[in-house]
C-alpha positions in Angstrom: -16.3 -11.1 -27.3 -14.9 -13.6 -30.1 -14.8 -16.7 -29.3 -11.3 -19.1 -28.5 -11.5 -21.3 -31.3 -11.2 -17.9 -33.7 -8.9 -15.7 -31.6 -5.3 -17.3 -32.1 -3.3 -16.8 -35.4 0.1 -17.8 -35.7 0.3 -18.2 -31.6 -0.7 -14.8 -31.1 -4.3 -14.1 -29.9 -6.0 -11.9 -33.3 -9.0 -10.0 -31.7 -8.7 -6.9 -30.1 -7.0 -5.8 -27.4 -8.3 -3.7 -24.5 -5.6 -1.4 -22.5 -6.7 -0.1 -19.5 -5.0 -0.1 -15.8 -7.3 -1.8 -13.3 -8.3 1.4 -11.9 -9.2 3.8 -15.1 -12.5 3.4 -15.2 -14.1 3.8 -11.9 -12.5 2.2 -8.7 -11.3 -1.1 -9.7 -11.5 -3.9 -12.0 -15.0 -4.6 -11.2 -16.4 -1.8 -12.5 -14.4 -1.9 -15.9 -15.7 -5.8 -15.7 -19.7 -4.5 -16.0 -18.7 -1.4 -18.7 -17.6 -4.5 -21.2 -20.8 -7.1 -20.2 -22.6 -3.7 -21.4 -24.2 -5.1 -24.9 -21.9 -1.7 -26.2 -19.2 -4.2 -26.2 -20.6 -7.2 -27.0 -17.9 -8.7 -29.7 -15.7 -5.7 -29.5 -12.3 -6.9 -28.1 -10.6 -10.5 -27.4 -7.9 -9.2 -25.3 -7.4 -7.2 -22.0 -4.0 -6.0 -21.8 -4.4 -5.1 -17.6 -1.0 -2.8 -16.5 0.8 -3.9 -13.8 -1.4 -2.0 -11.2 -2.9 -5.3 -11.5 0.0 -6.4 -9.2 1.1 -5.3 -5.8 3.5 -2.2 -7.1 4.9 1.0 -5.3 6.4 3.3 -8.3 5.8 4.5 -11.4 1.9 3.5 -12.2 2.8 0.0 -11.9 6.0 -0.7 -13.6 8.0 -1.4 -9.6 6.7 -4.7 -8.9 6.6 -5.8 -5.8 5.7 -8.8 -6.0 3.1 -10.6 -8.7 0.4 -11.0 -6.4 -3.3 -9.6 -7.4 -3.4 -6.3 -5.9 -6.8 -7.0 -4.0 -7.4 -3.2 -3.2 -7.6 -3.0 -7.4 -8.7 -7.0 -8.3 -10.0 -9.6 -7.3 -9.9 -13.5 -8.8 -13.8 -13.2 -9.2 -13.0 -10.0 -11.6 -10.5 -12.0 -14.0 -13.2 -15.3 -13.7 -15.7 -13.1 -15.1 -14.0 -11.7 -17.8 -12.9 -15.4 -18.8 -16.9 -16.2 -19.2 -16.7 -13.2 -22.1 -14.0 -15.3 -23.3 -11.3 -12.6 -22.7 -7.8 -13.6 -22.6 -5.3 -11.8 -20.7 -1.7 -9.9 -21.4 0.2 -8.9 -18.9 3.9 -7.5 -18.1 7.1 -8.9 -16.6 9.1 -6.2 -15.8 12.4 -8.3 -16.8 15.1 -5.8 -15.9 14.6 -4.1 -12.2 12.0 -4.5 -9.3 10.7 -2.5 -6.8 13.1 -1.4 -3.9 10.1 -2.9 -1.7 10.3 -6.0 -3.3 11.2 -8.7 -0.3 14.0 -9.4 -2.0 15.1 -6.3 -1.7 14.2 -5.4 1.7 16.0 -8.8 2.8 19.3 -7.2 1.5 18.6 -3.8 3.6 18.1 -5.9 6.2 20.8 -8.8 6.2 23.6 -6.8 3.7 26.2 -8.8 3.1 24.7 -12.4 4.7 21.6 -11.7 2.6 20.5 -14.8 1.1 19.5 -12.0 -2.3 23.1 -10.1 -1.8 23.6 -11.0 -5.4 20.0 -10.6 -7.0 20.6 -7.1 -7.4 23.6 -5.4 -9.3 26.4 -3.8 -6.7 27.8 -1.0 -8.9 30.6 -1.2 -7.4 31.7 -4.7 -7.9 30.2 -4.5 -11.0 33.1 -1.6 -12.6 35.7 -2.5 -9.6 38.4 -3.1 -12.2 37.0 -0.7 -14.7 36.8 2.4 -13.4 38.4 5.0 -10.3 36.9 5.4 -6.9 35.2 8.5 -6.7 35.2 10.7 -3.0 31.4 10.1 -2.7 32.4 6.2 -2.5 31.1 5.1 -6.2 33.4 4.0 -8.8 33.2 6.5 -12.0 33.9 4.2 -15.1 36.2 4.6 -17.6 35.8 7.4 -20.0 35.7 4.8 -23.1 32.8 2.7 -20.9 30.9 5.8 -19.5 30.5 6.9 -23.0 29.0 4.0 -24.2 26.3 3.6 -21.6 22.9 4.5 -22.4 21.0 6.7 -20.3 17.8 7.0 -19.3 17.9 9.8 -16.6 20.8 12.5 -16.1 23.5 11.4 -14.1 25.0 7.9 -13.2 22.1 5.0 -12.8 22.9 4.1 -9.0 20.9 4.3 -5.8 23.1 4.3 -2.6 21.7 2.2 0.0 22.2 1.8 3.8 23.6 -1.5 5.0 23.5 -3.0 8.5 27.3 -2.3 9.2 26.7 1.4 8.3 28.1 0.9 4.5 26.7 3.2 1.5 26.6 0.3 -1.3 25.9 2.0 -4.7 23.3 -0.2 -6.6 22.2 -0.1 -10.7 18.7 1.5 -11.0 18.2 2.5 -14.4 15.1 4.3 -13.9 13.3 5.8 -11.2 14.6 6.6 -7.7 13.4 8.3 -4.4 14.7 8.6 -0.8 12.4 9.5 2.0 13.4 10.7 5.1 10.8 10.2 8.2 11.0 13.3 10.6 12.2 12.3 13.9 10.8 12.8 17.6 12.8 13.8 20.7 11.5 10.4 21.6 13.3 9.1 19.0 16.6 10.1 19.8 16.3 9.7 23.4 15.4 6.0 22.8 17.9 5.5 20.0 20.7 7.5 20.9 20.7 6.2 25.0 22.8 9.4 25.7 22.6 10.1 29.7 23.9 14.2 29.2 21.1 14.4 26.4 18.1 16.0 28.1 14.7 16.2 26.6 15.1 19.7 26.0 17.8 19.2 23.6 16.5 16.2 22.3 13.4 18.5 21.1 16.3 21.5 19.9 17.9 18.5 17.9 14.1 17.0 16.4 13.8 20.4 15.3 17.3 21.4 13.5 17.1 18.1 11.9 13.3 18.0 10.6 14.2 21.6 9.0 17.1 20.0 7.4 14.9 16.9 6.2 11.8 18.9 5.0 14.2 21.2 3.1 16.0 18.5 1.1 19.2 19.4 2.5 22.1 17.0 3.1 21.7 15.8 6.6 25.5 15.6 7.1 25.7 19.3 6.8 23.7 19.6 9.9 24.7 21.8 12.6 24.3 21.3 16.3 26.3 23.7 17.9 27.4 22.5 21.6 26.2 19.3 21.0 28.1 18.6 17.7 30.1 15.9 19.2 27.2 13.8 18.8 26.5 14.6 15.3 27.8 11.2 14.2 25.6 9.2 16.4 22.3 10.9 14.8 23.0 11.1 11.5 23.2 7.2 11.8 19.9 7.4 13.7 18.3 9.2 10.9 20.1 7.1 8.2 18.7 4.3 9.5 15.1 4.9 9.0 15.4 6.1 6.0 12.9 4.5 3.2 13.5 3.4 -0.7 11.6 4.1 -3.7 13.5 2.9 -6.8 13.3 0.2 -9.7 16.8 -1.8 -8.7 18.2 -4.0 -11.6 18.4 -7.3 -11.6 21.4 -9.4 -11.8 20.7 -11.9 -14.2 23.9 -13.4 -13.5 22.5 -15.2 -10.9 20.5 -18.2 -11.1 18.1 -16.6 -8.4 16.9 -14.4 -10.7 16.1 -16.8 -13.5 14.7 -18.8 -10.5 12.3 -15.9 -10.1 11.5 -15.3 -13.4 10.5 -19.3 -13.8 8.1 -18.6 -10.7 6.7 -15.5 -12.0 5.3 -16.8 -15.5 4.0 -19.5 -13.6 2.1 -17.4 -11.7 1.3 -15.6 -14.5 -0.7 -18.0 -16.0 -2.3 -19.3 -13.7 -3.7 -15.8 -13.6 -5.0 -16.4 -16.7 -2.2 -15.0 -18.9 -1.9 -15.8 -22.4 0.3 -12.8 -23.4 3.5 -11.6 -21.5 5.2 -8.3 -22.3 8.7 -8.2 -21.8 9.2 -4.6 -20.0 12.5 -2.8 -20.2 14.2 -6.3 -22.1 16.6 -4.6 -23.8 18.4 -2.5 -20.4 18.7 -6.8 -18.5 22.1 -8.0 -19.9 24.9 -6.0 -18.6 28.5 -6.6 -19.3 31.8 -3.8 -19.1 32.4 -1.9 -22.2 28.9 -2.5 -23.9 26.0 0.2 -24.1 24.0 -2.1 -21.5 20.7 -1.8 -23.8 20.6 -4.5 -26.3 23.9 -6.1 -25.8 24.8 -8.8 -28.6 24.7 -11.4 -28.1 23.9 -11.7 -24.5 20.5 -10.1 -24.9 19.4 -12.6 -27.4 20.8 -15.8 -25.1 18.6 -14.1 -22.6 15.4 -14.1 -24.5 16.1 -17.3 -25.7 16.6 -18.8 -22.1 13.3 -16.8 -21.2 11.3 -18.2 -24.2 11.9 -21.8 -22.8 10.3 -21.1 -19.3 7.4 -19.6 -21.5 7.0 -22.8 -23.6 6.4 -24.9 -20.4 3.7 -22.3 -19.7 1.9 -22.1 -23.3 2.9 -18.3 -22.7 3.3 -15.9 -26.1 6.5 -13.2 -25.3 6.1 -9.9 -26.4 9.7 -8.1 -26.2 9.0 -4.3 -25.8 12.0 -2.5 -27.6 12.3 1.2 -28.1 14.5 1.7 -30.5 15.4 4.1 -33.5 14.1 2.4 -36.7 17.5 2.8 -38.4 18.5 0.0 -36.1 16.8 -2.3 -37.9 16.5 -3.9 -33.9 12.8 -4.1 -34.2 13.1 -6.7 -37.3 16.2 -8.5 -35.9 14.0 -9.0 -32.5 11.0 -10.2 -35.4 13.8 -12.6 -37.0 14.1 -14.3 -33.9 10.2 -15.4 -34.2 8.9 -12.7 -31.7 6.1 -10.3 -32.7 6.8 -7.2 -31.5 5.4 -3.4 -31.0 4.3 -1.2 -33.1 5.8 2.1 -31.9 5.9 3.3 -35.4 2.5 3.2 -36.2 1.8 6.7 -34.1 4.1 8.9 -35.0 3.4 8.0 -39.1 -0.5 8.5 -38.7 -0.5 11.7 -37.0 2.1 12.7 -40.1 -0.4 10.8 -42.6 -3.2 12.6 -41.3 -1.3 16.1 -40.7 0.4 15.7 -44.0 -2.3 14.2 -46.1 0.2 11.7 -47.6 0.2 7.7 -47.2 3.6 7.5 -48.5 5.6 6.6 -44.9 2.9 4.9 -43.9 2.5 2.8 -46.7 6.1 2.2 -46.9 5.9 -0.2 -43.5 2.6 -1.2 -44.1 4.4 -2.6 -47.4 7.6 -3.7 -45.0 5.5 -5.4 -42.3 3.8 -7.8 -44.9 6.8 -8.2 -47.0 9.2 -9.4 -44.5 6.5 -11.3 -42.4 6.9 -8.7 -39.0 4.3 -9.8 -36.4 3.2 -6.8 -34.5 0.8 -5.3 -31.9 0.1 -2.0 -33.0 -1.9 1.0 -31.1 -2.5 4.6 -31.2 -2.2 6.0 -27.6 -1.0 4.3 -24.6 0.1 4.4 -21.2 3.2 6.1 -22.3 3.7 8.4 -24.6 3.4 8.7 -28.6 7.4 7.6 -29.6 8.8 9.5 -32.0 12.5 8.4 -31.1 11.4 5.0 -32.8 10.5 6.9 -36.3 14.5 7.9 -36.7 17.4 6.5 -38.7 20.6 5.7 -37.3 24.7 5.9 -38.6 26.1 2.9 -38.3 29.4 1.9 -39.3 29.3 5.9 -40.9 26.5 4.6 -42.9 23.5 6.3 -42.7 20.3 4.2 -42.5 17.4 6.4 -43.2 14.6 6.3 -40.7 10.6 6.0 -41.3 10.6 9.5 -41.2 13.1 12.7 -42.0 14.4 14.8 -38.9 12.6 17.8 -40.5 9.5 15.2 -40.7 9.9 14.5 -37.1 10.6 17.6 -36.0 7.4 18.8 -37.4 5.1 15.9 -35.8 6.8 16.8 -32.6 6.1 20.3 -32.7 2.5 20.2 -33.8 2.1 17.7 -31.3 3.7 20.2 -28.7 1.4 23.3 -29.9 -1.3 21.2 -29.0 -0.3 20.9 -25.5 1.8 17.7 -25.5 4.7 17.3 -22.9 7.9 16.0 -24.8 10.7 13.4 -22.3 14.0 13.2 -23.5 17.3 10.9 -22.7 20.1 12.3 -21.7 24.4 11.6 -21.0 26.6 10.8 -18.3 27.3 14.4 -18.1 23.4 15.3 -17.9 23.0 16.9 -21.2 20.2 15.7 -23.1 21.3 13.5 -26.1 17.7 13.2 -27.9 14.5 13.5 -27.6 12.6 9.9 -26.8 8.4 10.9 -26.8 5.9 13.5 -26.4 3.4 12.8 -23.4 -0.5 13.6 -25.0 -3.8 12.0 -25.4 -3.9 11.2 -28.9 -7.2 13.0 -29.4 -5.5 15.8 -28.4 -2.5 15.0 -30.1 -4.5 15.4 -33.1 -6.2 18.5 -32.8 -9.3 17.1 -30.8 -10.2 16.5 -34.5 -13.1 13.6 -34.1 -12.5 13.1 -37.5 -8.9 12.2 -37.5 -9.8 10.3 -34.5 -12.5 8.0 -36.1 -10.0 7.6 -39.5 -6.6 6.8 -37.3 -8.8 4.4 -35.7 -9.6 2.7 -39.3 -6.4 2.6 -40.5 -5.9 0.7 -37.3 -8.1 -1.8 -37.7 -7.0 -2.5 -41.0 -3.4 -2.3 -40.2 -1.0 -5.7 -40.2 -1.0 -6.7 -36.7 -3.0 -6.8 -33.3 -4.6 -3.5 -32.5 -4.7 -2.7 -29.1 -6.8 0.4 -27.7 -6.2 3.0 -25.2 -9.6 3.3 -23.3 -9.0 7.4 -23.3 -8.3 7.1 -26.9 -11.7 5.0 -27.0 -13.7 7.9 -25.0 -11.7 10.4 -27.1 -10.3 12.1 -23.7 -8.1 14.9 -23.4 -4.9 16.2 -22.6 -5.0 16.7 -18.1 -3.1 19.3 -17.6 -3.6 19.4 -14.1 -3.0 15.5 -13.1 0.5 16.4 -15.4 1.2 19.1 -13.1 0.5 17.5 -10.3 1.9 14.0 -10.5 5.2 14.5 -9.1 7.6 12.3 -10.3 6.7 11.3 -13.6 4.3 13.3 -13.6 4.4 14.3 -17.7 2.7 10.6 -18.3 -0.3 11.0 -16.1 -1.3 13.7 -19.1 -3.0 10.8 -20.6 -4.4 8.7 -17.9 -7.1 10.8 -16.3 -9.6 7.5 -14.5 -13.0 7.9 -16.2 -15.8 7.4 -13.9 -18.9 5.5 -14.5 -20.7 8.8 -15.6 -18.0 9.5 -17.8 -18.7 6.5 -19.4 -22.4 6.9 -19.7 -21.5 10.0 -21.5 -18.9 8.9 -23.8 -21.4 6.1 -24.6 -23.7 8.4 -26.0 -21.3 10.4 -28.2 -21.4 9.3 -32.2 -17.2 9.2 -32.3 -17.2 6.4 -29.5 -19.8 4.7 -31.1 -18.4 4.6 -34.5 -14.7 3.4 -32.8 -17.1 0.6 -31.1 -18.8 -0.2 -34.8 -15.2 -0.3 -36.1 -13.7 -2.5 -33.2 -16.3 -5.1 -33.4 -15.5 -5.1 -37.4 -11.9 -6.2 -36.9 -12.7 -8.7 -34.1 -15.3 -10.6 -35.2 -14.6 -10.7 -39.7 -12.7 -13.5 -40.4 -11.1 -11.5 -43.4 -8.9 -10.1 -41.5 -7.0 -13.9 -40.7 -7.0 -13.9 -44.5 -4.1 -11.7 -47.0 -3.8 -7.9 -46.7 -4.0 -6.2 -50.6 -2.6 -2.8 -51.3 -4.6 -0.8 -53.9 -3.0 1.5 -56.2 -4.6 5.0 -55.3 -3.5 8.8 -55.0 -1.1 10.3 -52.2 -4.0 11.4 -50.3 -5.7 8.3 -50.0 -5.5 5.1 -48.4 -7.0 1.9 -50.0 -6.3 -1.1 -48.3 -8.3 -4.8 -48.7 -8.3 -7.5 -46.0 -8.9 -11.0 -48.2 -9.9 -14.6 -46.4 -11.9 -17.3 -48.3 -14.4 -15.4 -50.0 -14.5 -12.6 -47.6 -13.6 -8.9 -48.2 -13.4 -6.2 -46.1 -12.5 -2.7 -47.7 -11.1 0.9 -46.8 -10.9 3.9 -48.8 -10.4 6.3 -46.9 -9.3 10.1 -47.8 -5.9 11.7 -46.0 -7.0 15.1 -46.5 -10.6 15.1 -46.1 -10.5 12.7 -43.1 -13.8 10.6 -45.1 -13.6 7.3 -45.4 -15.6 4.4 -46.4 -16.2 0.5 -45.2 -17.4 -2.5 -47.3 -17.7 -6.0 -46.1 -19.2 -8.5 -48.6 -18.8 -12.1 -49.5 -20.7 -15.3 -49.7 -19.3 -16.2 -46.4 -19.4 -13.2 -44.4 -22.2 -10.1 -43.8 -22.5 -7.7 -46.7 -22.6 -4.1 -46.0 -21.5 -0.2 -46.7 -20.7 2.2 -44.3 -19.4 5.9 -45.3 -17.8 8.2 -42.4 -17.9 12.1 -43.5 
């Protein structure tokens, strides 16, 4: 691994970064510790950006915190000590705009409701539209047709989660993203205990288990229930069965509440003293809320936020990373840079899979060219633990003037449906009304995303590492894996992003170890982390549309690409007085 003294540039860490979840390789952390003390990876990555598995979590891989603990069934403090003597630093998330309906903060509110001590650490939808909107029959207030068509969407249908409270209340809460509701089946026990009904006899307690278990295991609506003769108690167990009734759901935060910064404060604390250097802002863009906005990217609340944030990071010598998806037409993603933030990449995808389908470095040389120009600090990569953004790549209207995106729709349109034909899953956003609006990503390995071409694969990984910007590295993409169609299939509720986070075993890695296209990603790797040229200027060379020639410049040190679009070929030099000379040619 580099060492400390070379790995920070402009207050971001400049090696490598590794992206794995603590689980992907083998069982836990551990084992992913002894693949990088392999001499494989000796000098190959800085970074580890560890997902948020890495913290206790319920939902969605990771991303429904429930609290910023180690997750010891996954880590352990030995794991991150050990990966500090290979003089790795550490990235991690803050999920800034919901947490996990398991969160204690949460349950306290289930339990207490309105004497909760956290009643206003979560967003009452309700409250929150109660002079902007009508009461609808099912007890949630439907905003105003001018304010529901502004909102952004990121599921069909209106963003709340009704909950239970003590007093027998169905309080409507914001939750953006994902949601669940689990109903436990209930025992003639149960009700006999809970419902303390003298006429009820066991019998009929067991008759009542039964009616309502088919109900529950059918996904009905339990107040449709029918009990025949005993209907008069219908009331009484519907509340018995409401009552133990369990949440799933990522419930926003209401940042108007000093608890919540409070929390914040306490959690990138604990982040570094974890041993973070790196925080990514999750979901930044959805936290400030306000009637009448779009409630993603509100100006200017959302930059007051990030400004109030970026003072509790300064006490902790932490480096924000604001995640922001985005159309490029925007121009979000360089405002967010104008503020001093680097940011990501999510552009990067999307225009090498058309550089390398097209055989053209026109759009990508056109933000290579804006990156360096306007001084745009990124972190770049080519598959993640989402999927490949193509949303990002579009332009936008604004004012009725048309700001052209990276790529054309036709242009887009194409990289989505190659992507497609080679068995990608796309995820679209949607309206109020549940009708998609646009499409957002397509779900794939990016081997496969590429034709399982090891060629591509070993070239996108180039341009990568001589790309402006951090590179940060998929460990599938690494081990060239493929698209799982059966772990897509199978994963239930976002199930389309588990098509590119199959967990590699040890073997696997053994294997992938001995394959010439993981080797050669290693070679390049290790080039970009450990040559100081590339903490020097970046030089664009004049060359044809089909090839690529790009120079990485620092105090007498040179490293090279020329690589060809069409034929997939490329070639590495590295010479100077200062650094080690020598020629390598991929075919």
């Amino acid at each position: 691994m580099s060492s400390d003294d070379t790995a920070i540039k402009n207050g971001l860490p400049n090696g490598v970064i590794f992206n794995a979840y603590p689980d992907s390789i083998g069982r836990n952390l551990a084992d992913i510790v002894h693949m990088l003390k392999r001499p494989e990876f000796e000098d190959v990555f800085s970074l580890f950006y560890i997902l948020p598995t890495v913290f206790n979590s319920d939902l969605d891989r990771g991303f429904s915190i429930v609290d910023y603990d180690l997750n010891d069934e996954l880590v352990s403090r030995e794991d991150l000590e050990e990966l500090h003597k290979l003089n790795v630093m550490f990235k991690f998330d803050l999920v800034l705009n919901h947490l996990s309906a398991g969160s204690p903060q949460f349950q306290d509110l289930l339990k207490n409701g309105d004497k909760s001590i956290y009643k206003n650490f979560f967003i009452d939808w309700n409250e929150f539209w109660q002079s902007h909107g009508d009461m609808s029959p099912e007890g949630h207030v439907i905003p105003n047709e001018e304010y529901l068509q502004k909102l952004f969407m990121r599921k069909p249908g209106l963003p709340i989660l009704k909950v239970r409270f003590p007093d027998g209340s169905e309080r409507p809460y914001w939750n953006t993203f994902y949601q669940e509701i689990v109903y436990h089946e209930i025992t003639a026990h149960d009700l006999l205990q809970g419902l303390g009904i003298e006429e009820l006899t066991y019998d009929d307690a067991e008759n009542i288990a039964a009616t309502v278990n088919d109900v529950l295991n059918a996904k009905r609506d339990i107040t449709e229930i029918d009990l025949g003769d005993l209907n008069h108690h219908k009331d009484d167990i519907v509340s018995l069965v409401e009552q133990n009734r369990k949440y799933l759901g990522q419930m926003d935060l209401n940042a108007q509440s000093q608890e919540v910064w409070n929390f914040y404060d306490e959690t990138l604390r604990k982040l570094r003293e974890h041993g973070g250097k790196l925080v990514r802002l999750d979901a930044f863009a959805y936290l400030h809320k306000e009637p009448g906005q779009h409630n993603f990217f509100n100006i200017p609340g959302t930059w007051e936020y990030l400004g109030r944030l970026q003072q509790i990071a300064d006490n902790y010598d932490l480096t924000l990373l604001p995640e922001i998806h985005s159309e490029y037409g925007t121009g979000l993603h360089e405002e967010v840079a104008g503020r001093g933030f680097p940011i990501y990449d999510f552009f990067f995808p999307g225009l090498v899979i058309n550089a390398l389908d097209r055989g053209t470095n026109r759009h990508l040389l056109k933000w290579i060219r804006e990156i360096r120009e306007k001084n745009i600090r990124t972190i770049n990569m080519l598959g993640c633990h989402d999927g490949i953004p193509v949303l990002d790549l579009r332009g936008k209207i604004i004012d009725g003037v048309k700001k052209d995106g990276l790529l054309s729709e036709a242009e887009i349109a194409k990289v989505i449906d190659e992507v497609m034909d080679r068995g990608g899953r796309v995820k679209n956003l949607y309206g109020p009304d549940g009708k998609k609006i646009a499409y957002y990503q397509i779900n794939a390995a990016f081997f496969s995303a590429l034709g399982e071409d090891e060629r591509k694969l070993r070239l996108a990984r180039a341009i990568q590492m001589f790309m402006p910007g951090i590179p940060q590295v998929w460990y599938l993409d690494l081990f060239a894996g493929k698209n799982d169609y059966a772990a897509a299939d199978t994963g239930g509720l976002a199930g389309h992003k588990e098509i590119n986070r199959t967990t590699l075993t040890n073997n696997d890695i053994e294997q992938g170890l001995s394959r010439i296209v993981v080797r050669d990603q290693l070679e390049l790797m290790r080039l970009r982390n450990k040559s100081f040229a590339f903490d020097g200027e970046l030089e664009i060379h004049d060359s044809k549309d089909h090839r690529l020639h790009l120079s990485w410049k620092n105090h007498g040190c040179v490293a090279t690409l020329d690589a060809d679009l069409r034929g997939y070929g490329f070639r590495i030099t590295h010479k100077g007085d200062a650094c080690d000379e020598f020629v390598t040619s991929y075919r």
